[in-house]
N, CA, C and O atoms as a GROMACS GRO file, in nm:
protein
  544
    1UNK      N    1   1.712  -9.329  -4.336
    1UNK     CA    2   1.699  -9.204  -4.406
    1UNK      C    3   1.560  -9.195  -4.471
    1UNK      O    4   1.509  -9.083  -4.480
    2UNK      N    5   1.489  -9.311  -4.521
    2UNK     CA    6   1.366  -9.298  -4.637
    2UNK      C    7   1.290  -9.268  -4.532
    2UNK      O    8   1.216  -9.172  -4.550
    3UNK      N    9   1.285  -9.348  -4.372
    3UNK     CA   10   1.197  -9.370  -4.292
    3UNK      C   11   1.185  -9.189  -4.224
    3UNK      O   12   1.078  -9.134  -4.196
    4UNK      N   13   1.278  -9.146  -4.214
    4UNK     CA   14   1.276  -8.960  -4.160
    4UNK      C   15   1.232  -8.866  -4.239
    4UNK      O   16   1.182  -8.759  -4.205
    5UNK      N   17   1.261  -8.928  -4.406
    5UNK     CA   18   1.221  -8.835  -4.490
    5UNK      C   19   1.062  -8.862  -4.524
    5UNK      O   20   1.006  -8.760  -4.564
    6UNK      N   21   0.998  -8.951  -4.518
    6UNK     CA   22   0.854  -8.969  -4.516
    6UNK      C   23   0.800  -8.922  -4.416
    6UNK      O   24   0.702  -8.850  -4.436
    7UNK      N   25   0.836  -8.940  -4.300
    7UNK     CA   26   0.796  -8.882  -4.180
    7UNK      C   27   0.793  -8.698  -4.197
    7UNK      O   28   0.722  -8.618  -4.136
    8UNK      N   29   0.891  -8.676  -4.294
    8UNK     CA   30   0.860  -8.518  -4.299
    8UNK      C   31   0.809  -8.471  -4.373
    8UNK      O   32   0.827  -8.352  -4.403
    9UNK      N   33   0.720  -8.554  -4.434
    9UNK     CA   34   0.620  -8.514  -4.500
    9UNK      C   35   0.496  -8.559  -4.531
    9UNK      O   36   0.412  -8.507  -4.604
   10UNK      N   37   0.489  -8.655  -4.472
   10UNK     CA   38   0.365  -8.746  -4.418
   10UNK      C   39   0.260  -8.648  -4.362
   10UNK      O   40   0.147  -8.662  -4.407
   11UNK      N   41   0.280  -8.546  -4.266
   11UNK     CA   42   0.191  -8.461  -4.254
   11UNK      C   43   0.116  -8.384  -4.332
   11UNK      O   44   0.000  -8.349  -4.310
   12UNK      N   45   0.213  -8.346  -4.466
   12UNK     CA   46   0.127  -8.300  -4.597
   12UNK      C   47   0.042  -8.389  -4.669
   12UNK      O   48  -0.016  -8.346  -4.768
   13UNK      N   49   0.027  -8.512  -4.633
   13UNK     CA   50  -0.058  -8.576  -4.672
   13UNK      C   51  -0.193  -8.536  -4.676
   13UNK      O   52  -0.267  -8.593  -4.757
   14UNK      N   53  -0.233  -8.455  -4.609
   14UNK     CA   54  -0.350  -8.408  -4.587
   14UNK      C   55  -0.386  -8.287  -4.661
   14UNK      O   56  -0.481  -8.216  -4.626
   15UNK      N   57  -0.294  -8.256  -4.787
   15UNK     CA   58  -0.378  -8.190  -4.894
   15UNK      C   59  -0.416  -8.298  -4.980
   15UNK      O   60  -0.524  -8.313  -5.037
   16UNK      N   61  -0.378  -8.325  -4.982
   16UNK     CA   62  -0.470  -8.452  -5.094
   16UNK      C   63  -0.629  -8.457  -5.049
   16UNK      O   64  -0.719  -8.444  -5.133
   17UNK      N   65  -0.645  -8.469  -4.961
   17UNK     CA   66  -0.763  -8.487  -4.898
   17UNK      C   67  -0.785  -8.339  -4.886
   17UNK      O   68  -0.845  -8.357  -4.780
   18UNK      N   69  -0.788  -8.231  -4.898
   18UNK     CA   70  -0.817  -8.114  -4.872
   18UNK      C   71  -0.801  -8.069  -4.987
   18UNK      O   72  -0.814  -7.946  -4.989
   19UNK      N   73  -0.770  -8.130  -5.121
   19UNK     CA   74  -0.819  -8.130  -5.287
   19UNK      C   75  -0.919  -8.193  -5.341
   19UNK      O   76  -0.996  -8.148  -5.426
   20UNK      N   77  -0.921  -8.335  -5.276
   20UNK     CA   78  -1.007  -8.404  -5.328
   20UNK      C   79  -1.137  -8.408  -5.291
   20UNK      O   80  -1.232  -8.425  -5.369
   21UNK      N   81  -1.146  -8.385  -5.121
   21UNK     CA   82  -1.292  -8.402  -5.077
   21UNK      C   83  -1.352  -8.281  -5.018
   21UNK      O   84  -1.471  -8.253  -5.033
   22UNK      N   85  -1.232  -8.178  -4.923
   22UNK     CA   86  -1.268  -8.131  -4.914
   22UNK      C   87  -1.276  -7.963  -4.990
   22UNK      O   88  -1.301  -7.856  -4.935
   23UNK      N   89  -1.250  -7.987  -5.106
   23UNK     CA   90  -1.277  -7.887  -5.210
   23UNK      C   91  -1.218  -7.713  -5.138
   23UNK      O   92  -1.275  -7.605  -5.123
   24UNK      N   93  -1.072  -7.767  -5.106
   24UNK     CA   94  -0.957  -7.669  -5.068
   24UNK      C   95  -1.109  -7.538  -4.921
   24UNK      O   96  -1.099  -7.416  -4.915
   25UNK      N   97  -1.162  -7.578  -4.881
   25UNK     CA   98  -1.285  -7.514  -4.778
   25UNK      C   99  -1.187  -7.396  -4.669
   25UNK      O  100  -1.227  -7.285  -4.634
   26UNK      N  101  -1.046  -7.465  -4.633
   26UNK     CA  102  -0.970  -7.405  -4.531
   26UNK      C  103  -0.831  -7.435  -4.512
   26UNK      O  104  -0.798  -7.502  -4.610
   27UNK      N  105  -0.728  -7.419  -4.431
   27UNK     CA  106  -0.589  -7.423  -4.378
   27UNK      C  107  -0.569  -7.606  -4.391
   27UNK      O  108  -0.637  -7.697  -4.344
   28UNK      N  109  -0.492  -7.608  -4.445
   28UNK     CA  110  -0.493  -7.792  -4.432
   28UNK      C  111  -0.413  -7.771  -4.303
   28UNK      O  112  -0.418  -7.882  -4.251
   29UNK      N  113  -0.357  -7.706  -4.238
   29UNK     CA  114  -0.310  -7.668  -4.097
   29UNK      C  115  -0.396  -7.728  -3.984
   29UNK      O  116  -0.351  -7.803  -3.898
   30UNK      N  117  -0.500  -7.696  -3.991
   30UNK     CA  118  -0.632  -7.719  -3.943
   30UNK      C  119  -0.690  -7.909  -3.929
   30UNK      O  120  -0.786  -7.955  -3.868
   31UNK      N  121  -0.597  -7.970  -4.002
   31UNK     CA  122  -0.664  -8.099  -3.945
   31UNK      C  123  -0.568  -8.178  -3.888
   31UNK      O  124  -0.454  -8.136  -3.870
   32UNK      N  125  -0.603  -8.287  -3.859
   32UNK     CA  126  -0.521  -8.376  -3.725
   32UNK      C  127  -0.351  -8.410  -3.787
   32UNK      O  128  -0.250  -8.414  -3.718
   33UNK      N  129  -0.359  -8.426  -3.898
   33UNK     CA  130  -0.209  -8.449  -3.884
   33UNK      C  131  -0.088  -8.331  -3.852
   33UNK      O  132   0.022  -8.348  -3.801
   34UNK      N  133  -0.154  -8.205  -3.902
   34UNK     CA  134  -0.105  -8.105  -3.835
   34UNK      C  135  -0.099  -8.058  -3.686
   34UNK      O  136  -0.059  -7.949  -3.645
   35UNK      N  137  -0.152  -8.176  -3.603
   35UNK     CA  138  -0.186  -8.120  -3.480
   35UNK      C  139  -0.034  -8.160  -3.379
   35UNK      O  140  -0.024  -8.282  -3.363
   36UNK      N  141   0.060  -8.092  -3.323
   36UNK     CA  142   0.156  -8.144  -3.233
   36UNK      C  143   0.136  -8.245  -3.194
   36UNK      O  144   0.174  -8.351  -3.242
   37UNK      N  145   0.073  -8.228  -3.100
   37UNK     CA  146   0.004  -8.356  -2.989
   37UNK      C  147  -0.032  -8.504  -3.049
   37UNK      O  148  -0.053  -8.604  -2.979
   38UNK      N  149  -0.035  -8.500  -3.159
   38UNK     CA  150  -0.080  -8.607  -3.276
   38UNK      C  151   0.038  -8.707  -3.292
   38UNK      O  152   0.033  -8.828  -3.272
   39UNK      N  153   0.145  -8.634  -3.333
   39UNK     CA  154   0.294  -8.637  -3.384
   39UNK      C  155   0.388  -8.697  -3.262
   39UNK      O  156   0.454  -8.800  -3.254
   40UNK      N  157   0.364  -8.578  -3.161
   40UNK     CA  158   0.414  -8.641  -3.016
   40UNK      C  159   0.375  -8.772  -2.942
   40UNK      O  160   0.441  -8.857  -2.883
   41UNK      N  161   0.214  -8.752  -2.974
   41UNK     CA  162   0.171  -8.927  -2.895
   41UNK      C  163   0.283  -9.071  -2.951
   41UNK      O  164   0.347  -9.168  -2.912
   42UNK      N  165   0.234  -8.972  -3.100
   42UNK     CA  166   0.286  -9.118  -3.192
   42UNK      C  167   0.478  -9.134  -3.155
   42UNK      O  168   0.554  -9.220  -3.199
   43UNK      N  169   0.498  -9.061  -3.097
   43UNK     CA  170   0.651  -9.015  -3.112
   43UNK      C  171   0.679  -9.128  -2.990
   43UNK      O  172   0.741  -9.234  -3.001
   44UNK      N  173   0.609  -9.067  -2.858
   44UNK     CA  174   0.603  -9.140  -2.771
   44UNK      C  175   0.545  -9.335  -2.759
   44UNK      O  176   0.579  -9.439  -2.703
   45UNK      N  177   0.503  -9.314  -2.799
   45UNK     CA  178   0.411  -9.505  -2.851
   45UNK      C  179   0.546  -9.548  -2.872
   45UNK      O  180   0.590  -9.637  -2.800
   46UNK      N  181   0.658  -9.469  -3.014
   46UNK     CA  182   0.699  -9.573  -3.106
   46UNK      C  183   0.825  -9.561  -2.995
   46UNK      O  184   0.917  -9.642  -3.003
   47UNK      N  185   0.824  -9.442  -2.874
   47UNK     CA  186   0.985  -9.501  -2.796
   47UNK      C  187   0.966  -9.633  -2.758
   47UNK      O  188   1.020  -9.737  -2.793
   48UNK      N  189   0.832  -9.594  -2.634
   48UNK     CA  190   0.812  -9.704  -2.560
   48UNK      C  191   0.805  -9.828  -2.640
   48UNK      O  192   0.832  -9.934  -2.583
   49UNK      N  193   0.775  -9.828  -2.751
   49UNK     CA  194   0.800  -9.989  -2.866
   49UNK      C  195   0.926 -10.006  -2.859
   49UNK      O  196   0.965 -10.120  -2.832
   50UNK      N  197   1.027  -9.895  -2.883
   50UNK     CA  198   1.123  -9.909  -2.915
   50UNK      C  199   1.210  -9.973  -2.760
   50UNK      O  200   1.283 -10.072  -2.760
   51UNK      N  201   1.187  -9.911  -2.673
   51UNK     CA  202   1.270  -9.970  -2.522
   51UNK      C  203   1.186 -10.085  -2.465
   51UNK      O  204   1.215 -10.125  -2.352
   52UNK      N  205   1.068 -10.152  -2.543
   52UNK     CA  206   1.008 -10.288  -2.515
   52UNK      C  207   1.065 -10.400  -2.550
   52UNK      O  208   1.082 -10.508  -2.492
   53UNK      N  209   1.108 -10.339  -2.705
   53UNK     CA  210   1.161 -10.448  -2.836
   53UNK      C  211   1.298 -10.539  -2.758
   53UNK      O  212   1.405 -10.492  -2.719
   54UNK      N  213   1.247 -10.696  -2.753
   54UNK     CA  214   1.333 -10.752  -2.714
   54UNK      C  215   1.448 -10.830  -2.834
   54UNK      O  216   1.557 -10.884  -2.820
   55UNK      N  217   1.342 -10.800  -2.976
   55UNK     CA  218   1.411 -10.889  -3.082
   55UNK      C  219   1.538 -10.814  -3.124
   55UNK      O  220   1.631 -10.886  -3.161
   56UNK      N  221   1.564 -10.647  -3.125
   56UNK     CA  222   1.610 -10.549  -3.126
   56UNK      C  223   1.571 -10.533  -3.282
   56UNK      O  224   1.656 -10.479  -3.353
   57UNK      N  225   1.418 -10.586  -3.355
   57UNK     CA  226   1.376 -10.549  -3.454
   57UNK      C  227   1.366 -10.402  -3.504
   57UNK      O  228   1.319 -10.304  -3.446
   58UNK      N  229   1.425 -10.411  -3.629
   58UNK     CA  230   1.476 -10.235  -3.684
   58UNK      C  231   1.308 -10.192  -3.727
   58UNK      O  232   1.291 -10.124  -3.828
   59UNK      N  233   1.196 -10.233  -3.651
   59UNK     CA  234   1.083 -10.156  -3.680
   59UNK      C  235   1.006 -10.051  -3.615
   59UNK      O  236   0.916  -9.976  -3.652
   60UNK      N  237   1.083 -10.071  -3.483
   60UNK     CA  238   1.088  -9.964  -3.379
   60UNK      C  239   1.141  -9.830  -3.390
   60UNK      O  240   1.094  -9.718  -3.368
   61UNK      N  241   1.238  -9.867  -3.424
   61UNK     CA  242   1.371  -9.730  -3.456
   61UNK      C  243   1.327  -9.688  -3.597
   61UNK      O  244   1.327  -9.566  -3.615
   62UNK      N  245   1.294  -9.752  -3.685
   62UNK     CA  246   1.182  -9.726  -3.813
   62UNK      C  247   1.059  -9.596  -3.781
   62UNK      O  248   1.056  -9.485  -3.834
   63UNK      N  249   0.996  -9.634  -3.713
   63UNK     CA  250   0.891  -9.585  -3.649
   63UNK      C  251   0.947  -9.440  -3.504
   63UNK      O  252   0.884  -9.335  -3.514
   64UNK      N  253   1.010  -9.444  -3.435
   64UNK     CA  254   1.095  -9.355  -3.393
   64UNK      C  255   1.112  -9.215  -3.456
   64UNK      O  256   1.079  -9.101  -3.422
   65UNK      N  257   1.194  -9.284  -3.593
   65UNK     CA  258   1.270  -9.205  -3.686
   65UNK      C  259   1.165  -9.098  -3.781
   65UNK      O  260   1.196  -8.984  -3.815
   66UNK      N  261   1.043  -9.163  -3.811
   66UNK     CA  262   0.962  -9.140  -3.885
   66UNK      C  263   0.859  -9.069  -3.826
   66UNK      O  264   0.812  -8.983  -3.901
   67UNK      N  265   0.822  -9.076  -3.746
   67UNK     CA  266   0.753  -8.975  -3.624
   67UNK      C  267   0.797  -8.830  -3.582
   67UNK      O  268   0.728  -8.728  -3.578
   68UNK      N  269   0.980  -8.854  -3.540
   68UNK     CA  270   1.022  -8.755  -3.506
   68UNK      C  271   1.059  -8.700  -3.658
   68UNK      O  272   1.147  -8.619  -3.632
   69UNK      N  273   1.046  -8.698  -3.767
   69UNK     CA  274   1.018  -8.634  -3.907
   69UNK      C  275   0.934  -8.555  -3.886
   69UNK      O  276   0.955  -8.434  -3.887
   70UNK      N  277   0.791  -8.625  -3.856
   70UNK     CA  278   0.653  -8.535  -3.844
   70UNK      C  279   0.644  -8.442  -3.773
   70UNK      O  280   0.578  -8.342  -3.802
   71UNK      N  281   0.729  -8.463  -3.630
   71UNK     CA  282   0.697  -8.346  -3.543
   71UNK      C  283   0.808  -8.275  -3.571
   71UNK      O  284   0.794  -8.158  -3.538
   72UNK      N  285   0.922  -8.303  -3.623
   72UNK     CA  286   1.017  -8.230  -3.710
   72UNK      C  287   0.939  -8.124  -3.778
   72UNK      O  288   0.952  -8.005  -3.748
   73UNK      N  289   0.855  -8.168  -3.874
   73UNK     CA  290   0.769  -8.104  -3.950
   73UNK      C  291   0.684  -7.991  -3.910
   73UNK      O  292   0.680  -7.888  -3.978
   74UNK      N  293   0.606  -8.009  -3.785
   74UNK     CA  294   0.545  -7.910  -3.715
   74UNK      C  295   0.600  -7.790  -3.650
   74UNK      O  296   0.541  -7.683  -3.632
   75UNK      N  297   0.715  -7.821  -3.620
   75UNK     CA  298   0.811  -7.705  -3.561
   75UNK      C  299   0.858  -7.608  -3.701
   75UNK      O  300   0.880  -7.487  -3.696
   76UNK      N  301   0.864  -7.680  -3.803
   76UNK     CA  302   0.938  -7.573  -3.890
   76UNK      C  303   0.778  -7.540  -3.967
   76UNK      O  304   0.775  -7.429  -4.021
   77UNK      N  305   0.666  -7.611  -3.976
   77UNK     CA  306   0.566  -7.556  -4.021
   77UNK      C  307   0.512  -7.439  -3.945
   77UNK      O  308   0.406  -7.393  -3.989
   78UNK      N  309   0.564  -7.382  -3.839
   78UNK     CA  310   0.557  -7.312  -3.738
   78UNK      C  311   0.605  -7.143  -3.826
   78UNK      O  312   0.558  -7.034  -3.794
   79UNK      N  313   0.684  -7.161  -3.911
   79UNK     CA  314   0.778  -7.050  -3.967
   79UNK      C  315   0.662  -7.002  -4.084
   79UNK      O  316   0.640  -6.884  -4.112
   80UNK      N  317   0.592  -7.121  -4.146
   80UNK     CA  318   0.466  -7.078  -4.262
   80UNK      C  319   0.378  -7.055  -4.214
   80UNK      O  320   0.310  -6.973  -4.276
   81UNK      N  321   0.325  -7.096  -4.100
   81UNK     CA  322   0.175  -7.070  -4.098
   81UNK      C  323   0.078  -7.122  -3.965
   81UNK      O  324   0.141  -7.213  -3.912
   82UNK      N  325  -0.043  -7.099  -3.895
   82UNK     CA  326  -0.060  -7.097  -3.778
   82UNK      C  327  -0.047  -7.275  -3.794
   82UNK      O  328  -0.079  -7.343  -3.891
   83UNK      N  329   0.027  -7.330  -3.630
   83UNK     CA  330  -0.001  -7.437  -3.580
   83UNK      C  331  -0.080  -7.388  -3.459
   83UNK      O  332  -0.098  -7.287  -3.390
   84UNK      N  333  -0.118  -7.522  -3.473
   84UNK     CA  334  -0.226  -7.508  -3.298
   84UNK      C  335  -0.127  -7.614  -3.217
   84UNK      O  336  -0.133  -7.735  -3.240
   85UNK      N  337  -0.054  -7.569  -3.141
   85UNK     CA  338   0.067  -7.640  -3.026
   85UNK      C  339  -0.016  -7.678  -2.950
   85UNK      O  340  -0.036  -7.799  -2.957
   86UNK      N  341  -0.101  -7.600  -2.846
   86UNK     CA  342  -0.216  -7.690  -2.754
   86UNK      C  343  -0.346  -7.754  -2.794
   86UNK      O  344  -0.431  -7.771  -2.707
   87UNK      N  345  -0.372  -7.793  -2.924
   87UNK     CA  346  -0.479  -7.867  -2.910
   87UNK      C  347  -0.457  -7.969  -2.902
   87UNK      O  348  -0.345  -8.004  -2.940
   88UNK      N  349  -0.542  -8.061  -2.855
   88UNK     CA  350  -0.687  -8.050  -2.820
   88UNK      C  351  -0.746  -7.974  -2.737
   88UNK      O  352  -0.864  -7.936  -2.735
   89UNK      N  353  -0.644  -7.949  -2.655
   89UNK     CA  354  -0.663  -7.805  -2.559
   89UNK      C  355  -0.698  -7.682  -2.551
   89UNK      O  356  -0.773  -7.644  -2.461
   90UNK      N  357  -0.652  -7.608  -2.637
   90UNK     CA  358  -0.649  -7.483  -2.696
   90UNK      C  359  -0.627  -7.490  -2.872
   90UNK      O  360  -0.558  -7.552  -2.954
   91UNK      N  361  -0.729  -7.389  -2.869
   91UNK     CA  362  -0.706  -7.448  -3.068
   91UNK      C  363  -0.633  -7.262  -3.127
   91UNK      O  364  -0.637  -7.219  -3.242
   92UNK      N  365  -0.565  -7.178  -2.982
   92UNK     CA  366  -0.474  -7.101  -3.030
   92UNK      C  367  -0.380  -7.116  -3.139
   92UNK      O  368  -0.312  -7.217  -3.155
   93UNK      N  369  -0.376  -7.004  -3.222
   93UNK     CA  370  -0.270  -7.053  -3.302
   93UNK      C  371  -0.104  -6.981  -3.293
   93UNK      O  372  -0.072  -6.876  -3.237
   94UNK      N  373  -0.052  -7.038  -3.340
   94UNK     CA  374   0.085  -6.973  -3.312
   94UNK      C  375   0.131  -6.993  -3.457
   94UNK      O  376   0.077  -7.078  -3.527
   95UNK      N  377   0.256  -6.897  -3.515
   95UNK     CA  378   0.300  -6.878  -3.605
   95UNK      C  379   0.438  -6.761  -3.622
   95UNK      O  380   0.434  -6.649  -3.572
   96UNK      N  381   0.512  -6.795  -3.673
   96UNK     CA  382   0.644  -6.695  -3.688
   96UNK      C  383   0.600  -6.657  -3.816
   96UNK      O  384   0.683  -6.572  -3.850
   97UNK      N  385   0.526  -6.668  -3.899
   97UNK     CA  386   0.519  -6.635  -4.005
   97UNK      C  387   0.407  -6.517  -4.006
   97UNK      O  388   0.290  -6.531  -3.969
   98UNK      N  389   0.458  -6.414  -4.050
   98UNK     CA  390   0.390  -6.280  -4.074
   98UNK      C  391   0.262  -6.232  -4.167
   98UNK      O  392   0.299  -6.228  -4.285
   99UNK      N  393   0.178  -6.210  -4.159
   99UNK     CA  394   0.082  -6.214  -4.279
   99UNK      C  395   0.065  -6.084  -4.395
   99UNK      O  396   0.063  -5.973  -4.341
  100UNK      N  397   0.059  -6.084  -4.469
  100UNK     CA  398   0.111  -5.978  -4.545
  100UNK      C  399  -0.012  -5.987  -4.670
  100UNK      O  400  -0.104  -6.069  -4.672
  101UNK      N  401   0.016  -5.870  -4.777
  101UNK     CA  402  -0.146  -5.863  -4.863
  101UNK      C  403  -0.122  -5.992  -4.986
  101UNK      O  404  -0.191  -5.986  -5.088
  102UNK      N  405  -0.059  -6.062  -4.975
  102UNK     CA  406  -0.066  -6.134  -5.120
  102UNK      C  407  -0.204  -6.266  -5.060
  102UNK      O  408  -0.240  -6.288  -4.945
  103UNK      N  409  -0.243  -6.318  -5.160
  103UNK     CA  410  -0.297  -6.430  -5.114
  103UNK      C  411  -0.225  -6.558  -5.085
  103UNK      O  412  -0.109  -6.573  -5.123
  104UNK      N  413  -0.289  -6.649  -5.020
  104UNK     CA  414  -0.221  -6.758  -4.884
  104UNK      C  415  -0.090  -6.821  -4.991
  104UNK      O  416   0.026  -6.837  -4.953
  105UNK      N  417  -0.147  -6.852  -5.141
  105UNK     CA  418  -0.065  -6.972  -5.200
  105UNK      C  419   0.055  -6.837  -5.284
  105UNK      O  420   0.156  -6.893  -5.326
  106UNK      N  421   0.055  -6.730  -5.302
  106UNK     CA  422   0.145  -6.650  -5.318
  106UNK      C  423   0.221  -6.609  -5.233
  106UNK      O  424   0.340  -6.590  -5.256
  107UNK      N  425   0.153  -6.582  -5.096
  107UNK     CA  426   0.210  -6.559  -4.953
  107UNK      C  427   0.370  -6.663  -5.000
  107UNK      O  428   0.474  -6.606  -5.032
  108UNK      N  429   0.365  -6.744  -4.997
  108UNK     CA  430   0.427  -6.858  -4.942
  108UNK      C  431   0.576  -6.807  -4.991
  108UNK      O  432   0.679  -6.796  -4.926
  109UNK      N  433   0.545  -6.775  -5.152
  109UNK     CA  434   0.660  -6.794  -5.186
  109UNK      C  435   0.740  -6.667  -5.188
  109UNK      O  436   0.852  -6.644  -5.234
  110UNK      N  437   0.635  -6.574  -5.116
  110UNK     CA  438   0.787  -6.423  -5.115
  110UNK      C  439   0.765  -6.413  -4.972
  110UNK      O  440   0.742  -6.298  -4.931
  111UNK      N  441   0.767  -6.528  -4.865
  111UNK     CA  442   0.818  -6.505  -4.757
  111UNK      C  443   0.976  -6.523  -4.685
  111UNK      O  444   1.051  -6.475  -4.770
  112UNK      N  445   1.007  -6.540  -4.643
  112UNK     CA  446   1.172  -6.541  -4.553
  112UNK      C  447   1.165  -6.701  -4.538
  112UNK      O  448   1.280  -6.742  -4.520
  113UNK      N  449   1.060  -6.816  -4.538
  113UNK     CA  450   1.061  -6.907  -4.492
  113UNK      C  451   1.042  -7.011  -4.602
  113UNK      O  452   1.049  -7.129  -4.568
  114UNK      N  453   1.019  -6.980  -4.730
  114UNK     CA  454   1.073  -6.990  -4.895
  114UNK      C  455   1.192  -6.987  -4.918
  114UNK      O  456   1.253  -7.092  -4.939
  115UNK      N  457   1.268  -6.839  -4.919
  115UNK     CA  458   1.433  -6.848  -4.878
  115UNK      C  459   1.463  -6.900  -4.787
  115UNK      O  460   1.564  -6.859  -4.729
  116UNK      N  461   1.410  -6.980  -4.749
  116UNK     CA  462   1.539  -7.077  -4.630
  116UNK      C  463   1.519  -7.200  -4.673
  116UNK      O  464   1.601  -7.289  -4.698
  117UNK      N  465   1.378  -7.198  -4.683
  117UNK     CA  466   1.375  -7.359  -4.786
  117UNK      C  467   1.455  -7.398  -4.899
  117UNK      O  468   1.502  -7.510  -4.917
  118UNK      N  469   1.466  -7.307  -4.966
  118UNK     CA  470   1.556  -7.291  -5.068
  118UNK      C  471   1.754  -7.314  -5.063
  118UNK      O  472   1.836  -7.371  -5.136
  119UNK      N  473   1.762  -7.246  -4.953
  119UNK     CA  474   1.862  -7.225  -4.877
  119UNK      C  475   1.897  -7.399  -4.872
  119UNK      O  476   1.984  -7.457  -4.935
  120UNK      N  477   1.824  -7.441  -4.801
  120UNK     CA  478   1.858  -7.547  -4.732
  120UNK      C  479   1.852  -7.639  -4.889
  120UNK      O  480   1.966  -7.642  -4.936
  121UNK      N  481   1.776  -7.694  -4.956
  121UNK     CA  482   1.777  -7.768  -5.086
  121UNK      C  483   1.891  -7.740  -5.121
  121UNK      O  484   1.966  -7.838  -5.128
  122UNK      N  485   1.951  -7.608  -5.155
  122UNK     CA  486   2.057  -7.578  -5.207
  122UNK      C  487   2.181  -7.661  -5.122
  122UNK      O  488   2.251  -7.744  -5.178
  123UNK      N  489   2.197  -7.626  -4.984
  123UNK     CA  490   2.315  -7.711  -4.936
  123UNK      C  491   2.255  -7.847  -4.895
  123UNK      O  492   2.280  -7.892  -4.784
  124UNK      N  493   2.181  -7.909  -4.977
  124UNK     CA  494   2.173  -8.052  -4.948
  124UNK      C  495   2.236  -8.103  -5.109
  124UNK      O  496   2.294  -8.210  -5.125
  125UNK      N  497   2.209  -7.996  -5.228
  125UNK     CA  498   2.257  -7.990  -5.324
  125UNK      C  499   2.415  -8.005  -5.369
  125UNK      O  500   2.476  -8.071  -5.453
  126UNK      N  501   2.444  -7.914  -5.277
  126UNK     CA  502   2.617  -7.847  -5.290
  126UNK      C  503   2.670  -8.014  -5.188
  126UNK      O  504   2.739  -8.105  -5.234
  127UNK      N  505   2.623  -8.007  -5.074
  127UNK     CA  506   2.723  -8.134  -4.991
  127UNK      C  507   2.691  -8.290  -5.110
  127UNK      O  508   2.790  -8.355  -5.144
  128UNK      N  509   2.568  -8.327  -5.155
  128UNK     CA  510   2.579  -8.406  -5.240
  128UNK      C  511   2.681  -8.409  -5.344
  128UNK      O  512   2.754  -8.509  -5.344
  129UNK      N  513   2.713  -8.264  -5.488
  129UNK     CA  514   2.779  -8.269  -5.533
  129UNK      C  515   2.925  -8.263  -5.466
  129UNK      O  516   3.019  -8.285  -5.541
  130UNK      N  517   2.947  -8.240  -5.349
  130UNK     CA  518   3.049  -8.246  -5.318
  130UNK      C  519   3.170  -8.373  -5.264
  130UNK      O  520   3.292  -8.391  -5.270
  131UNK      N  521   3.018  -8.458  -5.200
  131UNK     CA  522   3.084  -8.581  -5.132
  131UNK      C  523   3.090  -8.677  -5.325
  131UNK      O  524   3.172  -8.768  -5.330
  132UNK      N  525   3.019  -8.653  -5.439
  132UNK     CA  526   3.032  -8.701  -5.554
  132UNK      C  527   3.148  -8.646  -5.600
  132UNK      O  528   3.232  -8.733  -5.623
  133UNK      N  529   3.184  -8.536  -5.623
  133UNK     CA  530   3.312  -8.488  -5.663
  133UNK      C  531   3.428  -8.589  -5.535
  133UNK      O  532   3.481  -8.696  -5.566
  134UNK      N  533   3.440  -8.547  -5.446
  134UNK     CA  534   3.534  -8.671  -5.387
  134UNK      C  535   3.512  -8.786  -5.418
  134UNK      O  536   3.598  -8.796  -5.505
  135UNK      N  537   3.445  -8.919  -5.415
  135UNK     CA  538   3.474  -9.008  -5.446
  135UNK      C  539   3.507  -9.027  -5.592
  135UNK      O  540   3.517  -9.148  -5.612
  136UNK      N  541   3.530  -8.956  -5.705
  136UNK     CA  542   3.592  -8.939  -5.826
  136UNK      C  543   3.720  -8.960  -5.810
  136UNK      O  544   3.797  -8.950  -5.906
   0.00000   0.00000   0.00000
């Protein structure tokens, strides 16, 4: 579970670095950890580790798990804001997310893809209190 949930957000790692150095300049969208193809290589490496592993060491399936987080991540970052799906190939962007007059960091939060985020916290909220109310 820790290893999927880092993985889904490991890609935001790259505001930090897009606060600190590069003095917020553009889309943190825009650099490599946001890139599909990035996420997928790594996705792919950690199978083939994983169907190599003769020890049946849990660092494979670690790595698996934590990858497919990231590119987890890219598909639903898809709903906020442009990904580039073919680069290195094509640095097209694609996006379900609509652009509208507020600015980028207000955008965010009166879009449809805020309420679902929300949405979803909430029933990770409700099934927690719920499986706690049963074991009472």
């Amino acid at each position: 579970m820790f290893c999927g949930m880092a993985g889904a957000i490991a890609p935001d790692f790259d505001i930090l670095y897009d606060f600190l150095f590069d003095n917020s300049q553009g889309n943190h969208h825009e650099y490599f950890t946001h890139i599909p193809a990035f996420w997928l290589s790594l996705l792919l490496i950690s199978l083939l580790w994983l169907l190599l592993d003769k020890h049946s060491s849990p660092s494979p399936s670690s790595a698996v798990v934590f990858t497919l987080g990231g590119f987890i991540h890219m598909i639903l970052d898809t709903c906020t804001g442009p990904i580039f799906w073919l680069a290195p190939f094509s640095y097209t962007s694609y996006s379900w997310h609509s652009p509208n007059e507020y600015p980028w960091d207000v955008a965010y939060f009166v879009s449809w893809a805020f309420i679902l985020e929300l949405f979803i916290i909430w029933w990770a909220i409700f099934l927690f209190m719920k499986k706690k109310a049963s074991s009472l």
